[in-house]
Structure formats: structure tokens, C-alpha cells
N, C-alpha and C positions, 0 to 999 in steps of 0.2 A: 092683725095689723100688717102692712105691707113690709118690704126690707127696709125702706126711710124711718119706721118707727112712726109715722105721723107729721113727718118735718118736713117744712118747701127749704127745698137746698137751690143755692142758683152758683153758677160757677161763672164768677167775673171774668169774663176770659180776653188775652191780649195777645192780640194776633203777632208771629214768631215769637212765643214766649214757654215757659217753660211748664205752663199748665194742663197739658196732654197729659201727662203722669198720670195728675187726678181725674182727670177725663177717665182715663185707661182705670184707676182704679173704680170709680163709682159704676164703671159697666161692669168689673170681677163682683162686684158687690151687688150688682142687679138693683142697684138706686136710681131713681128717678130725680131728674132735676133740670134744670132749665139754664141756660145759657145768655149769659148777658155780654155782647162782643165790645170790643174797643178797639181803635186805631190808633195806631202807633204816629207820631207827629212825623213832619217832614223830613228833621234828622235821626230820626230812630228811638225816639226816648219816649216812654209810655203817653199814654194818654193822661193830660193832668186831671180827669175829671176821678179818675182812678184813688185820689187822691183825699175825694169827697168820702170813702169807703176807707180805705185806710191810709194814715200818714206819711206812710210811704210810699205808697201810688205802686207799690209791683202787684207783679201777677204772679204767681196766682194767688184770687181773693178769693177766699169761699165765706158765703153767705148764708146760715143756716137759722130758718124758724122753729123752734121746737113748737109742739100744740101746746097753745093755750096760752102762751109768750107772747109779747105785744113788739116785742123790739127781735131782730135776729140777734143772733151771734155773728162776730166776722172771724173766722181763721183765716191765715197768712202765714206762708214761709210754707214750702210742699211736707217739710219733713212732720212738721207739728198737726201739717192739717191730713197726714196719709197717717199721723196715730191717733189723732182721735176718732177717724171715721173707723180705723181698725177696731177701736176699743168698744165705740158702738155698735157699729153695723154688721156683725158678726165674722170679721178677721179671720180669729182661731177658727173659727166653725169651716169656713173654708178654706181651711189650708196656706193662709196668707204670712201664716205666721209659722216658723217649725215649733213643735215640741219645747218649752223648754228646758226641762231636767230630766236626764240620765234615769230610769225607774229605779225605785230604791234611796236616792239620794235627792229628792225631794226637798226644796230648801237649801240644802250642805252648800255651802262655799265651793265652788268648783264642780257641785256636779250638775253643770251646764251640759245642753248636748251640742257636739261640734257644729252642728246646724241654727241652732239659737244665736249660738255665739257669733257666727258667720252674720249669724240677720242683723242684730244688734251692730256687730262693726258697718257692714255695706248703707247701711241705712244713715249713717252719719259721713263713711266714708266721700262719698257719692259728691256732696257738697264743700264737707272739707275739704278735702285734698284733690278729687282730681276734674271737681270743675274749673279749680283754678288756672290749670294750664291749656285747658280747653279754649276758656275763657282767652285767655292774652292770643294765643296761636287765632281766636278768631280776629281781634283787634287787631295783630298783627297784620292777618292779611286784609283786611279790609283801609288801613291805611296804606299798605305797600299797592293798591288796587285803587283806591281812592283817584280823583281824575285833578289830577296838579297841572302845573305847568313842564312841561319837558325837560326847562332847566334843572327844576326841584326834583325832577322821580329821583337822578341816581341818590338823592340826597336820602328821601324814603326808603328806596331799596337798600342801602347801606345800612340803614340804623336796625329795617327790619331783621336785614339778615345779618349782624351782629347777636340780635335779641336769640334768635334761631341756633347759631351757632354757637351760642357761646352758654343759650341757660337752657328755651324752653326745647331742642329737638333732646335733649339726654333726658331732660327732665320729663315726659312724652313717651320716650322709650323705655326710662324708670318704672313709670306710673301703668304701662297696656304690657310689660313685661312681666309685672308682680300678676296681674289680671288672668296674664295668661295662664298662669304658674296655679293660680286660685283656682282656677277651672281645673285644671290637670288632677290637684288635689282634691277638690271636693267631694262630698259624702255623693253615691250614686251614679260614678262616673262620670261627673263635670258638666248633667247635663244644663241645669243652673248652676247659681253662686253656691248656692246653700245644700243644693241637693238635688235630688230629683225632681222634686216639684218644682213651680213658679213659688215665692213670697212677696212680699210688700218693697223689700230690697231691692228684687229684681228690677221692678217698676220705676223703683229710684233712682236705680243705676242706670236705666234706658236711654237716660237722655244726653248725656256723655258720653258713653258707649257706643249708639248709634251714630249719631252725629261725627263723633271721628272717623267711625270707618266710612261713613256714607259722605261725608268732605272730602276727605283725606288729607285730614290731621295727621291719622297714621296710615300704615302702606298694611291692606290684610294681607297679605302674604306672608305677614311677618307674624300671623296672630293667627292661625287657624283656627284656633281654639275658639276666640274673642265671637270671629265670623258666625261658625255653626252656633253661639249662643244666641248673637244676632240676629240670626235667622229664626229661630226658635222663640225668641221674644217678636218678633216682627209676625209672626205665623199665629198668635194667638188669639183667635174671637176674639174678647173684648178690645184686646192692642187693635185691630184691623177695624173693629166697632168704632172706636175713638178719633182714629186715624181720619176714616170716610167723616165724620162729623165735621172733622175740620178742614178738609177738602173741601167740604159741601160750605162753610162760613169764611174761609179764607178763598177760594176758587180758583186753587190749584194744588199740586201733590204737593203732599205733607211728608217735611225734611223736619224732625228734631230737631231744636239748638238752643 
């Protein structure tokens, strides 16, 4: 049986959205699947038909037949749908996952290995915590950019750069400071989050990650570290597999965000 297990998987996909991850992931996975596109409305907000799929109309929507099933399954939300594909489509097998127990202490309370553990946090981290300032620093500039009347800009530029100065630039340098520091420490010389290999985290993390530095959210000078992972997540076969996809459906280069 092929790496799908026998399943039609189709990836609802919404153009600038945050669904490359799973792109990226089902090519580390060597899955086959199909691509259903949607456009984004006039003022940016999904497509409602998205909607029809699931309740909440975001992206990413993944679509999955198992054989012999008459109705698909839908997963939504990247993190739930990058661990069940993990759990099926063989993850661990390829290195997606680290290790998780220390040998010897198998089960025990604590004998996690520093790389599991690392996977475990980034893979929730990712969305928790530091989409969120990603997230406003884009709103932000996109209202302070937005095309007002002349009298109203200083009025935008004042509030944005309030927001800036006073929560999200520390809050920003808080969040690609700890990152940086993560790298320096981690198992194998920092070449990933977790260790020397790529995992599933890494993938999760790409998309805030990149986005900042390739915006500039943050200033890489300030993050050497962040950059060279950067560049190492940017340089990977399937990441560049994924990428060209959506260049080829979008019809132009492909920015995260």
C-alpha cells in the first residue's frame, strides 16, 4: 500500500494562509493529495464557501477518505491536523518526531529526552504564544499602510506607533530573544529547535519564523542564529516542493504569513 495508507486526502487551501506547513508536511511524508484552492474576498477574509467544509471557514482544511468510508473526515486547526497525519503516516518512522524516553527509563516520569520535550513545547508554542504578536505587528502595519485620508494618517500613525512602543516591539524582542537562546542551546548544536534533525515542530514553527525575518517584524542582525535556521528550513526539499506549488497556484513568490 502506498504512504496515503489508501486514503484521497485533499488540502482546502486558502491563498495567503497558513496551510503550507501541511503542504510542507505531506511532501516529508511522501503523500499524495490534491488541492482544492480558494480566494480570499475583497477585504481579506476567507472565502465563505470555506465554510460549507467547516464552521469556521479557516484554513487549513484537510479533507481525508479513508478506503471503504463513504463520507471523508475534515481536520482543521494545523497543529491537530500535523498530529494525526504524524500518527498515521509514519512520523516516527521518519524522524519527524524525536525519541521520546531517555533509554532505560522508559515510561518514568521525567525520563523524557531533552528533544521530545523541546517537540512537545514548539509544537504548541508556535501558535500559542508567538503567533500572537506576529499576528497584531501584521494588523498593525497594515492599518498604519492602509490608504486613509491625509488628515486621518497622523491619527493611524500615532495609535500604531503607540501599540509598538509601548507593548508589541519588547514583546517581539521578548519572544525571537528566548528563540534565539533556544537555538544556542539545543541538543546538536542548534542546528534545529530540537536537535540536529528537522521534526514536525520545526514545520510548525516556520511560519512565524519566517515571516518575521522575511517582513521585518524583527531586524536579523539581531538573531543570527534565528536566520541560519531560516535558511536551513527554507533549503529543505520538501519546504522548496511546497513552496513551487504555491507559486504555481498563487502566481507569484511565496512569503509565509
Amino acid at each position: 500500500m502506498n504512504a496515503n495508507r489508501g486514503a484521497k486526502i485533499v488540502l482546502n487551501w486558502l491563498e495567503r494562509s497558513r496551510a503550507q506547513r501541511i503542504m510542507w508536511l505531506m511532501e516529508e511524508l511522501n503523500l499524495t493529495y490534491t488541492i482544492k484552492p480558494f480566494k480570499r474576498q475583497p477585504n481579506g477574509t476567507a472565502a465563505p464557501e470555506l465554510k460549507q467544509i467547516h464552521p469556521l471557514g479557516k484554513s487549513p482544511i484537510i479533507s481525508i477518505l479513508p478506503p471503504g468510508e463513504p463520507e471523508p473526515m475534515i481536520l482543521a486547526e494545523s497543529g491537530p491536523i500535523i498530529e494525526y497525519f504524524l500518527d498515521h503516516f509514519g512520523g516516527g518512522e521518519r524522524g519527524l518526531i524525536p525519541g521520546r524516553y531517555v533509554a532505560g527509563k522508559e515510561g518514568m516520569l521525567g525520563g523524557e529526552t531533552q528533544s521530545w520535550m523541546r517537540y512537545r513545547y514548539f509544537m504548541h508554542y508556535a501558535e500559542g504564544s508567538l503567533m500572537s504578536p506576529v499576528q497584531v505587528w501584521l494588523i498593525m502595519n497594515a492599518v498604519k499602510n492602509a490608504p486613509v485620508p491625509f488628515f486621518v494618517k497622523p491619527i493611524t500613525g500615532l495609535i500604531t506607533g503607540k501599540v509598538s512602543k509601548e507593548f508589541l516591539d519588547q514583546e517581539l524582542r521578548t519572544h525571537f530573544t528566548f528563540l534565539e537562546n533556544q537555538l544556542e542551546t539545543a541538543p546538536g548544536d542548534g542546528l534545529f529547535l530540537c536537535g540536529e534533525d528537522l521534526t514536525a515542530a520545526d514545520i510548525q514553527m516556520s511560519i512565524p519564523v519566517i515571516a518575521a525575518l522575511n517582513l521585518g517584524i524583527v531586524d536579523g542582525k539581531e538573531y543570527p542564529r534565528l536566520v541560519g535556521y531560516k535558511g536551513r528550513l527554507e533549503a529543505t526539499g520538501a519546504y522548496r516542493r511546497a513552496a513551487e506549488k504555491i507559486e504555481a497556484l498563487e502566481g507569484k513568490p511565496f512569503v509565509p504569513i
